[in-house]
VOPAGU-2260 file (C-alpha; in pm, 1 decimal, decimal comma):
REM VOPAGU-2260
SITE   aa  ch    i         X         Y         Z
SITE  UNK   A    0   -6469,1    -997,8    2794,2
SITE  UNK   A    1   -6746,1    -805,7    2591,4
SITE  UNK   A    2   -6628,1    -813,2    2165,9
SITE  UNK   A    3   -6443,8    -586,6    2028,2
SITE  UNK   A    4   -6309,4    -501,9    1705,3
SITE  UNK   A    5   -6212,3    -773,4    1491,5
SITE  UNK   A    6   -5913,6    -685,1    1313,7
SITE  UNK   A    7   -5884,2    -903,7    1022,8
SITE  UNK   A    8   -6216,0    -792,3     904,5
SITE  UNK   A    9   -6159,6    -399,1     963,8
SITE  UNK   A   10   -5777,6    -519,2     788,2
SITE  UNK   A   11   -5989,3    -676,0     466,0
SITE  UNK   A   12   -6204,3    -280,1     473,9
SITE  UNK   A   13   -5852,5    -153,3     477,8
SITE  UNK   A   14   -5893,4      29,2     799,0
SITE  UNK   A   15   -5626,3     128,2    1006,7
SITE  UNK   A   16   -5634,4      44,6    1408,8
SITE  UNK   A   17   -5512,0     257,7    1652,5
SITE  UNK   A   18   -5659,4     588,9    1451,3
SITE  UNK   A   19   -5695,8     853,1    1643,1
SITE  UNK   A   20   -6037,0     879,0    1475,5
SITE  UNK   A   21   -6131,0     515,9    1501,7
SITE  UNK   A   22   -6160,4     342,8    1190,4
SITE  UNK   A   23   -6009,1     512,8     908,2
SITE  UNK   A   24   -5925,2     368,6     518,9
SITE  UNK   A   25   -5640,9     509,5     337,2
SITE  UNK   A   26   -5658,0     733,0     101,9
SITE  UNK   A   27   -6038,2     817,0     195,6
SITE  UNK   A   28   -6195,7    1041,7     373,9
SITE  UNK   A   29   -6390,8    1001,9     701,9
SITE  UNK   A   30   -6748,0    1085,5     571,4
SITE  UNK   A   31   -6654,5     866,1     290,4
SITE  UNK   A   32   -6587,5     552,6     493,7
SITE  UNK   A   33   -6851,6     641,8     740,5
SITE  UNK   A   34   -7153,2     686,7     460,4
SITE  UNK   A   35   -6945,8     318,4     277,8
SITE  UNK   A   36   -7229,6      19,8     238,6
SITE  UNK   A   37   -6978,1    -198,3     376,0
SITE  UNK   A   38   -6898,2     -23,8     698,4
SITE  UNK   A   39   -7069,2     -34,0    1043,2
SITE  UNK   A   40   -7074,9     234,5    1262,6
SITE  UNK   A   41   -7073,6     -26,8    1548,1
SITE  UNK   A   42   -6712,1    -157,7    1414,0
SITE  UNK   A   43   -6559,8     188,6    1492,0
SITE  UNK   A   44   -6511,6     138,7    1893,3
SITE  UNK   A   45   -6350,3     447,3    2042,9
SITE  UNK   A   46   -6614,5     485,8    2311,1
SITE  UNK   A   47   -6667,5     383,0    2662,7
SITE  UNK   A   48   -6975,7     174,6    2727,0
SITE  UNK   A   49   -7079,5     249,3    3113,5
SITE  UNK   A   50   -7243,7     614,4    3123,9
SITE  UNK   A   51   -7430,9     531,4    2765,2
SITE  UNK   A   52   -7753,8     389,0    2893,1
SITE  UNK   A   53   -8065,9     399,2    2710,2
SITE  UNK   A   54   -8206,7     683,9    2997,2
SITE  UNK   A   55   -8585,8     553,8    3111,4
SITE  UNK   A   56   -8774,9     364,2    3412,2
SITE  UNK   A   57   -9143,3     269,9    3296,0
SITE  UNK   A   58   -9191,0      66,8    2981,5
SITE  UNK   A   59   -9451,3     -43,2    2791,7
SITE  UNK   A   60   -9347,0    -351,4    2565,5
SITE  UNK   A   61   -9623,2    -434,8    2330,6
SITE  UNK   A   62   -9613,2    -745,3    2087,5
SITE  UNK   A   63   -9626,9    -646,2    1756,4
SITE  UNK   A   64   -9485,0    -907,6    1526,3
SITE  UNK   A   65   -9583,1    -730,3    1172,4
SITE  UNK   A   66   -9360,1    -441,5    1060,6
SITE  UNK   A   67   -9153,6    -175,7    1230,8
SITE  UNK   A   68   -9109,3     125,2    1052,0
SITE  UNK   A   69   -8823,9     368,8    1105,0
SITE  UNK   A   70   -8999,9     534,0    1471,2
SITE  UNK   A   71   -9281,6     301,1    1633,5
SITE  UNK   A   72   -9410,7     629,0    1706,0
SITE  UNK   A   73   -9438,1     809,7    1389,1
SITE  UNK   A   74   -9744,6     681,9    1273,6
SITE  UNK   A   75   -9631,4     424,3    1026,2
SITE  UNK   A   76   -9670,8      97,2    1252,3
SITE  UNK   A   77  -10012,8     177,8    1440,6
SITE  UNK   A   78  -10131,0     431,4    1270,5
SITE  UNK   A   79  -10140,5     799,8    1288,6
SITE  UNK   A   80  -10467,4     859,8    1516,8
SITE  UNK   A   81  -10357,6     565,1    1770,9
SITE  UNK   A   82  -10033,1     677,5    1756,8
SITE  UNK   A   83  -10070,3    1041,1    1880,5
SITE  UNK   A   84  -10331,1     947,2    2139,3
SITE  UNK   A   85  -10010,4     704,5    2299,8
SITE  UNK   A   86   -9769,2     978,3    2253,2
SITE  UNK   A   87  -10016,1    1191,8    2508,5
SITE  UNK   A   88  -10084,0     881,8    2734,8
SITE  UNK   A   89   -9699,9     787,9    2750,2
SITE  UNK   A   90   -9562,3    1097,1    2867,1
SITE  UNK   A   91   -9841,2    1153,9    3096,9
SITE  UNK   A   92   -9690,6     874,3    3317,8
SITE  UNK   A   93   -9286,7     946,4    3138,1
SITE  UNK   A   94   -9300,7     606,2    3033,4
SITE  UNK   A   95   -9129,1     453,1    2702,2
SITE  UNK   A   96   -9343,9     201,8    2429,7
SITE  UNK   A   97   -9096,4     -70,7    2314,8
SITE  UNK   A   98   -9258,8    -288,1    2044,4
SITE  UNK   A   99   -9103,9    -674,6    2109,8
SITE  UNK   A  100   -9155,3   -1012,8    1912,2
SITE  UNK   A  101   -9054,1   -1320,3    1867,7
SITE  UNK   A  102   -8773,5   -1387,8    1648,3
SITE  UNK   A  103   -8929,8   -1746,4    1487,8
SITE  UNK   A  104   -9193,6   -1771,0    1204,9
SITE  UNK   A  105   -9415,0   -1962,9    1428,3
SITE  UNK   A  106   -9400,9   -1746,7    1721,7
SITE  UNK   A  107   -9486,6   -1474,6    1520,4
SITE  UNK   A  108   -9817,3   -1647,9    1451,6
SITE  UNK   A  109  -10023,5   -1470,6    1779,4
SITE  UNK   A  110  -10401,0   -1482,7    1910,8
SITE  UNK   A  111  -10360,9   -1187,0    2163,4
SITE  UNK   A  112  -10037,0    -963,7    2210,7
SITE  UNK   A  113   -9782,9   -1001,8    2541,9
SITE  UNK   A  114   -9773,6    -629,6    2731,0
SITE  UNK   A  115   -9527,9    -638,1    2969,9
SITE  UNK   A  116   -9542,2    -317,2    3223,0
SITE  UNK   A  117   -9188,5    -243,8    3420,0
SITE  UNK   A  118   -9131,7     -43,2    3652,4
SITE  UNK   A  119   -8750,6     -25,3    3668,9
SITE  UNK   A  120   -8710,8     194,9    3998,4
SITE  UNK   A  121   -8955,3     -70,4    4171,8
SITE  UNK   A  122   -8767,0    -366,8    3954,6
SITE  UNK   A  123   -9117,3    -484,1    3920,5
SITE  UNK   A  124   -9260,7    -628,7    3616,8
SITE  UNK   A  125   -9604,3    -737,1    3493,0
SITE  UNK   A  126   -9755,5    -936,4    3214,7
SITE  UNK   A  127  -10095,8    -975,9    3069,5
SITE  UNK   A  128  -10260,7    -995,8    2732,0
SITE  UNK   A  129  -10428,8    -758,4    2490,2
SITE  UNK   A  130  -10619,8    -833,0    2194,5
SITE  UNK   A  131  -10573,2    -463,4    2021,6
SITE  UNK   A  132  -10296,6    -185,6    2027,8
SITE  UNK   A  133  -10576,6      42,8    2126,2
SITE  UNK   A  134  -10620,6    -165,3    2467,3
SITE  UNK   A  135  -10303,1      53,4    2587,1
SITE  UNK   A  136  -10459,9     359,2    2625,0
SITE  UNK   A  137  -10640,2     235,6    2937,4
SITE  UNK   A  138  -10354,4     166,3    3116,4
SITE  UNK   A  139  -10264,5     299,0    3429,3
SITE  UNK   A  140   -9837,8     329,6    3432,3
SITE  UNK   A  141   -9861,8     443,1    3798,9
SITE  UNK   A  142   -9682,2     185,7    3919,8
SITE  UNK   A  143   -9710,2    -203,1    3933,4
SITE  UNK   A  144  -10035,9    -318,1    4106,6
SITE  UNK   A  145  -10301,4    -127,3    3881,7
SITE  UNK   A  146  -10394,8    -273,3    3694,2
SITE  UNK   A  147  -10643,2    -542,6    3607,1
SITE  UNK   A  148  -10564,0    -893,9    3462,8
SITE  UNK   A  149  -10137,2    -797,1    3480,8
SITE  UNK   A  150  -10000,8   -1023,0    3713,5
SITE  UNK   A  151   -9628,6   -1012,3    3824,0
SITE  UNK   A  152   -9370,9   -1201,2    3714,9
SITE  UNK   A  153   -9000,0   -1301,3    3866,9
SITE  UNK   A  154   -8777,0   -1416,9    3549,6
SITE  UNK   A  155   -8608,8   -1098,5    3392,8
SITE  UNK   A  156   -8660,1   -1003,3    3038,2
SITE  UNK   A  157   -8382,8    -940,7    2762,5
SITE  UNK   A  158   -8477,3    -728,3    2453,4
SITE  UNK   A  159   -8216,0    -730,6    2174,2
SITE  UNK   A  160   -8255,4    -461,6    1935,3
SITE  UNK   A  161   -8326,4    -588,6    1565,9
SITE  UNK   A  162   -8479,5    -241,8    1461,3
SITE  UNK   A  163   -8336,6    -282,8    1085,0
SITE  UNK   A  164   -8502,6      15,6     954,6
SITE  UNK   A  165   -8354,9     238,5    1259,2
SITE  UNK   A  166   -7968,7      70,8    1154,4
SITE  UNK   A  167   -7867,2    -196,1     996,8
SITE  UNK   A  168   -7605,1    -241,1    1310,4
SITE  UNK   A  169   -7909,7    -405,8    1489,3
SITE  UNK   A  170   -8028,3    -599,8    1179,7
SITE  UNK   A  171   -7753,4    -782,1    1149,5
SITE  UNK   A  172   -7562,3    -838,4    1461,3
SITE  UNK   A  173   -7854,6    -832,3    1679,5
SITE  UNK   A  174   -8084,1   -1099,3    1458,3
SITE  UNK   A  175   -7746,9   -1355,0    1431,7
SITE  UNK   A  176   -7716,9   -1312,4    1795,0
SITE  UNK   A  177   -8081,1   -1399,9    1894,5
SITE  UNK   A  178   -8087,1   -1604,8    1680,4
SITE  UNK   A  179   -7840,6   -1818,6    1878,6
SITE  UNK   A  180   -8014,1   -1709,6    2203,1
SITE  UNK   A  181   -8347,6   -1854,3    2122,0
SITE  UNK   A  182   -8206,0   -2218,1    2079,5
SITE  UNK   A  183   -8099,2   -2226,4    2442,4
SITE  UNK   A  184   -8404,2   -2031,6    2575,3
SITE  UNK   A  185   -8692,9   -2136,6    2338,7
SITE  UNK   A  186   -8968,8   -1941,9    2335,8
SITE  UNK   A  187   -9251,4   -2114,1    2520,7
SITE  UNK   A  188   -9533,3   -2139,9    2803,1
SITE  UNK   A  189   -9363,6   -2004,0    3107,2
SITE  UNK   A  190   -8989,1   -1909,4    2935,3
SITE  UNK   A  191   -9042,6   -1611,8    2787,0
SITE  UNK   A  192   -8667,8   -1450,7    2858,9
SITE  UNK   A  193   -8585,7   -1331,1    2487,5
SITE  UNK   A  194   -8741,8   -1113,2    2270,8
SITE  UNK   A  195   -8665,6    -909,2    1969,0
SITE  UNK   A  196   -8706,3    -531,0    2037,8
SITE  UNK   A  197   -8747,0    -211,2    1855,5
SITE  UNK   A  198   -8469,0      75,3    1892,8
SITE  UNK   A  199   -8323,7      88,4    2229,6
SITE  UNK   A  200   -8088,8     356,3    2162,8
SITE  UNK   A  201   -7719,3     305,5    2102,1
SITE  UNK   A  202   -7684,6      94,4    1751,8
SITE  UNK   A  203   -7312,3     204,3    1732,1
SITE  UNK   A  204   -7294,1     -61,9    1994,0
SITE  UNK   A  205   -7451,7    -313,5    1830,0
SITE  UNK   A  206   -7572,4    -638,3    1964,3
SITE  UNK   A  207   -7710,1    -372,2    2183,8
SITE  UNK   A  208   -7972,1    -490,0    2439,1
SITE  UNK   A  209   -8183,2    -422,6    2728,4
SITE  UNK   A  210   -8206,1    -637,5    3066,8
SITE  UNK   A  211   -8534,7    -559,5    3247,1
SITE  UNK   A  212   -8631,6    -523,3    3545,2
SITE  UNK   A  213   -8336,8    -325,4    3607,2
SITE  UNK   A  214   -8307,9    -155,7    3280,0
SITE  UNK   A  215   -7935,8    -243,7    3251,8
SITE  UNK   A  216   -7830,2    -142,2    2874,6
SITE  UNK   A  217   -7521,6    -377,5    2770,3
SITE  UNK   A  218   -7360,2    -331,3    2427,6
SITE  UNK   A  219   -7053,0    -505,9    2210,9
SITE  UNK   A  220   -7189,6    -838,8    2319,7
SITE  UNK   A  221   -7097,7   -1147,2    2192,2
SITE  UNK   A  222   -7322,9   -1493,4    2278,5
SITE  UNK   A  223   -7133,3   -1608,9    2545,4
SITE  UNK   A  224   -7122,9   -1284,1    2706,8
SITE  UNK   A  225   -7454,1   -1224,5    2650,6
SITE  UNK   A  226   -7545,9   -1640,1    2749,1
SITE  UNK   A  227   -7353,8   -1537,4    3082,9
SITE  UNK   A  228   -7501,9   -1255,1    3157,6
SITE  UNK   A  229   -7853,0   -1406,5    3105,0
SITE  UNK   A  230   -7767,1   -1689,6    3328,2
SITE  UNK   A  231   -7624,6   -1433,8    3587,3
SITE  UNK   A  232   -7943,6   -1224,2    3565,8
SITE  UNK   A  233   -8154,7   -1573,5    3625,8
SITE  UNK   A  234   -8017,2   -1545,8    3966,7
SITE  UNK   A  235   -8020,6   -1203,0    4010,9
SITE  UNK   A  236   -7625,2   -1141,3    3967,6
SITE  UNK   A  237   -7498,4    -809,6    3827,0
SITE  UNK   A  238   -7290,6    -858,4    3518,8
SITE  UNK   A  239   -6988,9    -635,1    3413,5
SITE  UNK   A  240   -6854,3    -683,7    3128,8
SITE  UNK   A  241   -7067,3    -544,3    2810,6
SITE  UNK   A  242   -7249,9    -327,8    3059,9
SITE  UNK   A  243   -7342,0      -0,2    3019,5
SITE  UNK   A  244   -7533,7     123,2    3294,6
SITE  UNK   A  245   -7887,8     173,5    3423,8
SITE  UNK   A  246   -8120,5     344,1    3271,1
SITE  UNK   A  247   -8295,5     510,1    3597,2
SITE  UNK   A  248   -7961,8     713,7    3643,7
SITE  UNK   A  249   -7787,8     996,3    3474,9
SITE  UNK   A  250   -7484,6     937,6    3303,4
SITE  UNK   A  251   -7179,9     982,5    3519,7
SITE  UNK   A  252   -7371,7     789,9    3795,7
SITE  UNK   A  253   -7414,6     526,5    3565,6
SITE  UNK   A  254   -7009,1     530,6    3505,1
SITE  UNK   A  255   -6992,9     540,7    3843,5
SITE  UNK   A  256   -7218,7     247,2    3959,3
SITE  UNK   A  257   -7056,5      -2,6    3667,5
SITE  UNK   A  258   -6718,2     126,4    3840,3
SITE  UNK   A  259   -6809,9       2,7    4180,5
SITE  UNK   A  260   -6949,3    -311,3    4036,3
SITE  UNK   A  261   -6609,5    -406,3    3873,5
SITE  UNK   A  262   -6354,7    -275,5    4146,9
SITE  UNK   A  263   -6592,2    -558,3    4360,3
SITE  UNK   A  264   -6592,1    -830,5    4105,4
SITE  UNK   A  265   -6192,3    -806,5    4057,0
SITE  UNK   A  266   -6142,8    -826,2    4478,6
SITE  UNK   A  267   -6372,3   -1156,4    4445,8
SITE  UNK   A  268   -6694,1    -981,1    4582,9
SITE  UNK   A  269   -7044,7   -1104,3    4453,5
SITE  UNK   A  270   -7290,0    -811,5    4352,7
SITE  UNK   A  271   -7661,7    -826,3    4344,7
SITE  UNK   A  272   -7908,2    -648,7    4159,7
SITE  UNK   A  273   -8056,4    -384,5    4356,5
SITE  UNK   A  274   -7723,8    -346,6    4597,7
SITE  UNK   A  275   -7581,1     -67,3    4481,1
SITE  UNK   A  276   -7691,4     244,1    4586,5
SITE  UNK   A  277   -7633,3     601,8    4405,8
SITE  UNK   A  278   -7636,3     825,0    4701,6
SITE  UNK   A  279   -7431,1    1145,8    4547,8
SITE  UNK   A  280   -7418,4    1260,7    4302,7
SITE  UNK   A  281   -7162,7    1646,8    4227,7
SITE  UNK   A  282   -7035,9    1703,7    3886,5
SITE  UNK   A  283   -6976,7    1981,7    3683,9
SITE  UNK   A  284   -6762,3    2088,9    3437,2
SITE  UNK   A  285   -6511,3    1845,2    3322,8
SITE  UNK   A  286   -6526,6    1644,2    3618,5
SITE  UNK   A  287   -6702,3    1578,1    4021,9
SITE  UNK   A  288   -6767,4    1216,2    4204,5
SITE  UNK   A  289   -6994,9    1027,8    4251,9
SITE  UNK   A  290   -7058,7     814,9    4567,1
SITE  UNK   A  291   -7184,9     450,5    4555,0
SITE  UNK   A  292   -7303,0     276,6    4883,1
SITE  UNK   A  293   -7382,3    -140,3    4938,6
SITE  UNK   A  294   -7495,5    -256,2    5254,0
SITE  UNK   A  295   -7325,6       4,2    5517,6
SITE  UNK   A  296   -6994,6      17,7    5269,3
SITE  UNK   A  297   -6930,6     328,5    5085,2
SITE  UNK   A  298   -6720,5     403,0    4729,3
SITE  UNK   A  299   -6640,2     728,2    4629,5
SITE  UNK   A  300   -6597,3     725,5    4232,1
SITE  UNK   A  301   -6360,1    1002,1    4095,1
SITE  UNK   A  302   -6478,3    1101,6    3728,6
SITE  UNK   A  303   -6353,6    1330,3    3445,6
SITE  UNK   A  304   -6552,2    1434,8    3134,7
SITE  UNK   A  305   -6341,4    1383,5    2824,5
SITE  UNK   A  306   -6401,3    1454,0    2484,1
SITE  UNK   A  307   -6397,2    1115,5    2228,1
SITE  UNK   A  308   -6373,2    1182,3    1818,8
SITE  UNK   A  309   -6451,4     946,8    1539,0
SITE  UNK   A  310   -6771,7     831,4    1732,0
SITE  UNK   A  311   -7007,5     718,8    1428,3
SITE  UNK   A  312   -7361,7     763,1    1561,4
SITE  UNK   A  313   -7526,1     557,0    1303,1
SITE  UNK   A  314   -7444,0     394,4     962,2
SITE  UNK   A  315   -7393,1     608,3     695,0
SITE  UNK   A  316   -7358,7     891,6     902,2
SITE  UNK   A  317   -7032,2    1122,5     948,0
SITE  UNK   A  318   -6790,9    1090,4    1206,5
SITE  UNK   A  319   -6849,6    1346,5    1509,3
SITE  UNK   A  320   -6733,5    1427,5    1859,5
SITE  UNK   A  321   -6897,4    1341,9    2153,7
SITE  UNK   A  322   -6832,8    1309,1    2547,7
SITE  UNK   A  323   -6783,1    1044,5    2837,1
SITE  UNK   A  324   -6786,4     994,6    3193,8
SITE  UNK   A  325   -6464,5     805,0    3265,9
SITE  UNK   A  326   -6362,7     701,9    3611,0
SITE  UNK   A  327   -6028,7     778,3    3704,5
SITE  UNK   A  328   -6073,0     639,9    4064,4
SITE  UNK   A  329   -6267,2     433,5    4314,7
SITE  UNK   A  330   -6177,4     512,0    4655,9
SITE  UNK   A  331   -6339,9     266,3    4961,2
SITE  UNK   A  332   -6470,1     364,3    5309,4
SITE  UNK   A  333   -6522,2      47,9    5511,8
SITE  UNK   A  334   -6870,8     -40,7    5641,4
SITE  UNK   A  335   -7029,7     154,8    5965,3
SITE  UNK   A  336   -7070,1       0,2    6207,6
């Protein structure tokens, strides 16, 4: 199962479990704990993951190994001109800029920069090389197929946020855990699985990461979940646990496609990539359905929206409310015939 709080460490902070607000100390108040250097807003776990996706289907990940600062689009990282002139080109085709790198010293030591283009609906992705961040600008994000020199690729790619100046969630638990990831997939000529990634949404759920082509966003992960669930994706095998949803769909339908996927893998029932089908979506309110389909079988996915407190959005920040789409039941049709 994904990690969760570990209790002997939130017992040394003096937090107590079971808190209606999450993780509260004694004697202190929550914007006190919550602002505390010693306390991560990814430790206070009152949330559901599926439904929390990072939303987005085109990306643009661009080596950069030298520094990120606080927004890769703010003008501190490529500049202010370059910058604004990839704002404009970026939402002309709604596509995201994720800057990636290696997490070694040596890797870090590049000729040309990796751009990988993905097209999440088409679960299509591309690589090529670029000697200059300006290069991006003449890119067509269309769709996969446009252009010149990219040429496709089959082996997915996981990003792991390390965005340290974004949260220090990601700094910490996301370098350990790539750290571990890059002894088993070392970076080299034709494995290039793992990279580092700038923010990805979603520290609070730090390791927090992003599986491409499908733009699956898993969170609370710990290596072996995460080792599984790359070994999984190497065969094209959707993974539950840790899992958050897909980025291409809205938020209950994400709830309601991770829903599907588990009711299947507890009767014993393989799931691919790609199988699952979102074919209705009707909510409103504090609740609606959602109905799944996968190969001729159909899943109807009862959901409520229900308020969750003590979610800490980022370190250092206050405690606040927030929402979730929780399934309260999946309900099968058999296949037509």
């Amino acid at each position: 199962m994904a990690a969760g709080v570990d209790p002997a460490q939130l017992a040394r902070r003096g937090c107590v479990l079971g808190h209606p607000k999450g993780c509260m100390v004694v004697g202190m108040s929550e914007e006190t704990l919550t602002s505390a250097p010693d306390v991560f807003c990814s430790d206070v776990q009152v949330e559901s993951l599926p439904g929390t996706a990072k939303p987005g289907s085109t990306y643009v990940l661009f080596e950069w190994p030298h520094a990120w600062t606080h927004d890769v689009l703010d003008g501190g990282t490529l500049g202010e001109e370059l910058t604004e002139k990839l704002k404009a080109h970026l939402a002309e085709y709604d596509a995201s800029l994720l800057l990636i790198r290696h997490p070694t010293r040596e890797g870090r030591q590049i000729e040309d920069h990796h751009v990988y283009l993905v097209f999440a609906e088409e679960a299509a992705t591309e690589v090529m090389h670029i000697d200059a961040p300006e290069e991006l600008l003449g890119l067509d994000l269309s769709g996969p197929g446009k252009n010149e020199g990219a040429v496709a690729r089959t082996k997915p790619l996981l990003l792991v946020c390390t965005h340290a100046k974004r949260d220090r969630c990601c700094a910490v638990k996301g370098r350990s855990l790539v750290n571990k990831l890059v002894e088993k997939y070392p970076f080299g000529q034709g494995n290039d699985v793992v990279w580092e990634t700038s923010h990805i949404k979603g520290h609070r759920f730090a390791p927090t990461m992003l599986l491409l082509p499908w733009a699956y966003s898993f969170g609370r992960m710990t290596f072996e979940d995460t080792d599984a669930m790359l070994e999984a994706a190497l065969r094209g095998e959707y993974f539950v646990p840790g899992n958050r949803g897909r980025g291409t769909l809205s938020a209950p339908a994400q709830a309601a496609e991770v829903a599907v996927a588990a009711e299947l893998s507890r009767a014993g029932e393989q799931v691919r990539y790609g199988e699952l089908e979102v074919a209705d979506v009707a909510v409103a309110g504090d609740g609606g359905y959602v109905r799944v389909d996968k190969q001729g079988a159909s899943y109807t996915v009862e959901l409520a929206r229900k308020e969750v407190t003590g979610v800490v959005p980022s370190c250092g920040k206050p405690a606040k409310a927030d929402e979730s789409w929780v399934p309260t039941a999946v309900t099968a049709r058999p296949p037509r015939d």
